[in-house]
C-alpha positions, -999 to 999 in steps of 0.1 A, spaced: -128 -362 16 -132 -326 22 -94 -321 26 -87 -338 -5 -113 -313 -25 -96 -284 -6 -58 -295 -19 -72 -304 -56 -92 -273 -58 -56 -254 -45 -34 -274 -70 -52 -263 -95 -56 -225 -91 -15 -228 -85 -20 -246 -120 -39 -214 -132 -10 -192 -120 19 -207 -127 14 -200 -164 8 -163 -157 47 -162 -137 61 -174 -169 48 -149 -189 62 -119 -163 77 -95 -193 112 -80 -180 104 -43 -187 124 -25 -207 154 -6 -203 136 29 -218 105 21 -194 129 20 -162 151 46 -174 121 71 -177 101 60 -150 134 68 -125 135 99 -140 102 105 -135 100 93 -97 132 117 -89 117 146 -103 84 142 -81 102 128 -55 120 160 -48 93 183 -57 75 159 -33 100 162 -2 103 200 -2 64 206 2 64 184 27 83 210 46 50 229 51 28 203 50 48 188 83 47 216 101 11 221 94 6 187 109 26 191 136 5 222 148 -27 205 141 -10 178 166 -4 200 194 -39 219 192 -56 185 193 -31 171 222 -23 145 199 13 147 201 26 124 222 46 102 198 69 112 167 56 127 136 66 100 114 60 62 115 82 38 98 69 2 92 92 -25 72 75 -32 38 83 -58 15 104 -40 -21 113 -50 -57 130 -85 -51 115 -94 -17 143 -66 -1 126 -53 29 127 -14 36 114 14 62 80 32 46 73 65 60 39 80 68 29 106 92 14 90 120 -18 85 121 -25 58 148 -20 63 186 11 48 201 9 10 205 -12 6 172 -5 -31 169 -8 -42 201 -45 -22 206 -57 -39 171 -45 -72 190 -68 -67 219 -96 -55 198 -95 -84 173 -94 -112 201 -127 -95 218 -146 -84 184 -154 -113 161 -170 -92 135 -139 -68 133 -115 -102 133 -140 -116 98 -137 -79 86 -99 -74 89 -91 -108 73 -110 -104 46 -98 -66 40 -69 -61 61 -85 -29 69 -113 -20 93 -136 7 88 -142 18 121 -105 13 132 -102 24 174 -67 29 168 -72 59 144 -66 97 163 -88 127 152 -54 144 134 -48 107 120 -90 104 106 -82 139 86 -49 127 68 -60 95 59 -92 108 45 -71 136 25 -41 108 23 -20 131 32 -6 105 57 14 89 27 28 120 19 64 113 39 70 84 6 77 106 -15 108 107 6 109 66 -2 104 70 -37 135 98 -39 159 73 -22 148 46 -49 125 23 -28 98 28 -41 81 44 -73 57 68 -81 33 43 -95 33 2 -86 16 -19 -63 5 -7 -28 41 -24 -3 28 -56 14 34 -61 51 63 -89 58 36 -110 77 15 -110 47 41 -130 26 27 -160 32 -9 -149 25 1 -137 -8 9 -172 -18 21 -176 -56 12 -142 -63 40 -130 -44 64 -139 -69 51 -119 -96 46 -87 -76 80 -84 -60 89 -82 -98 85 -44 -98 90 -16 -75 61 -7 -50 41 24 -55 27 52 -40 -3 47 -57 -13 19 -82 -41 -7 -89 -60 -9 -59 -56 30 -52 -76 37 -83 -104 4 -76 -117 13 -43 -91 9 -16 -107 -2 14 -133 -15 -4 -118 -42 -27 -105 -80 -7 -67 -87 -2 -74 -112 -23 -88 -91 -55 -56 -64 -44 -36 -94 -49 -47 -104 -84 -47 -65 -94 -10 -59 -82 2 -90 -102 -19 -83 -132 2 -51 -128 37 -62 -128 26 -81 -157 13 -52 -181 29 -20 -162 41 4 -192 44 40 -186 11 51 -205 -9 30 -180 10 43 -150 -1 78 -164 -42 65 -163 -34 56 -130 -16 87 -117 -46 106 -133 -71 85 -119 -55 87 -80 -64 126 -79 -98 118 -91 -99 94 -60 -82 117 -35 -109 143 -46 -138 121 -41 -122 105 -10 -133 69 -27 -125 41 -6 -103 61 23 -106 48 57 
């Protein structure tokens, strides 16, 4: 009985949906003309200071003995269209990130509830003392502006889901692949770490629904005012 509940109650928020992915708008040629204009502009502003910024990093690196793996750490992301694609960041995690959150999820059942319901943990172990400082300043997604230069990603859009997550973002994935991922976007602005996978999900599709380039200027606007008040880094 429950089972059947469970599959009715998940028919109909597909029902709910379904609607909404039918009225995706196909944005306009003026909208992606100038937003690509605008993304290769600060996208090579954005690669030449991270010249200095690298080598600053690096030299925080070797004062903390923290440099015992590359600066940069590419991850595949999902793009516009479901295309997969390398993100850079400066690293932040020790070596063997994904096998350490392994072991520490299978032994910490409070961590496990946490990171399924966030996909973040607040008190990640794999985090290094040069990592802590660039995620809280998020310098540590500096290196995409490099990504939004080569044209996967944009300045503004939803926040690049991991491949494994595809199946967690159920019909919302559909609507989100619609547009270019971001730098920054709906869930940068709302509180980050703070704010369920499943609330980012309904923010990024809601999103690709309504983007237009006076809201992508709120939200650029609104990301400094976050960086500045560190709201929701972890």
């Amino acid at each position: 009985m429950a089972d059947n509940e469970a599959i009715l109650l998940k028919e109909q928020e597909n029902e709910e949906i379904k609607p909404l992915l039918g009225d995706i708008k196909k944005q306009n040629i003026a909208y992606r003309f100038v937003k690509r204009i605008v993304d290769v502009l600060a996208g090579i502003v954005g690669v030449v200071l991270l010249i200095p910024i690298m080598i600053v990093v690096e030299a925080l690196r070797i004062i903390k003995k923290e440099n015992d793996g590359p600066l940069f750490y590419t991850q595949l992301r999902i793009g516009k269209n479901g295309r997969q694609f390398k993100m850079y960041k400066f690293r932040s995690m020790c070596m063997n990130a994904d096998e350490r959150l392994k072991e520490y999820l299978q032994e910490n059942e409070e961590a496990r509830k946490e990171y399924k319901k966030y996909k973040k943990l607040k008190c990640d172990p794999r985090i290094t003392k040069v990592g802590k400082v660039l995620r809280a300043t998020s310098l540590d997604e500096f290196p995409q502006f490099i990504n939004v230069l080569k044209g996967d990603m944009s300045l503004v859009g939803p926040r690049p889901y991991l491949p494994r997550e595809q199946k967690e973002m159920g019909e919302y994935y559909i609507g989100i692949i619609k547009v270019k991922p971001g730098i920054t976007g709906p869930w940068q602005i709302k509180g980050r770490s703070k704010i369920t996978f499943e609330d980012r999900l309904k923010m990024d599709f809601e999103y690709a629904n309504k983007s237009s380039l006076l809201r992508d200027a709120k939200i650029l606007v609104k990301t400094f005012t976050k960086v500045i008040d560190k709201d929701g880094a972890i």
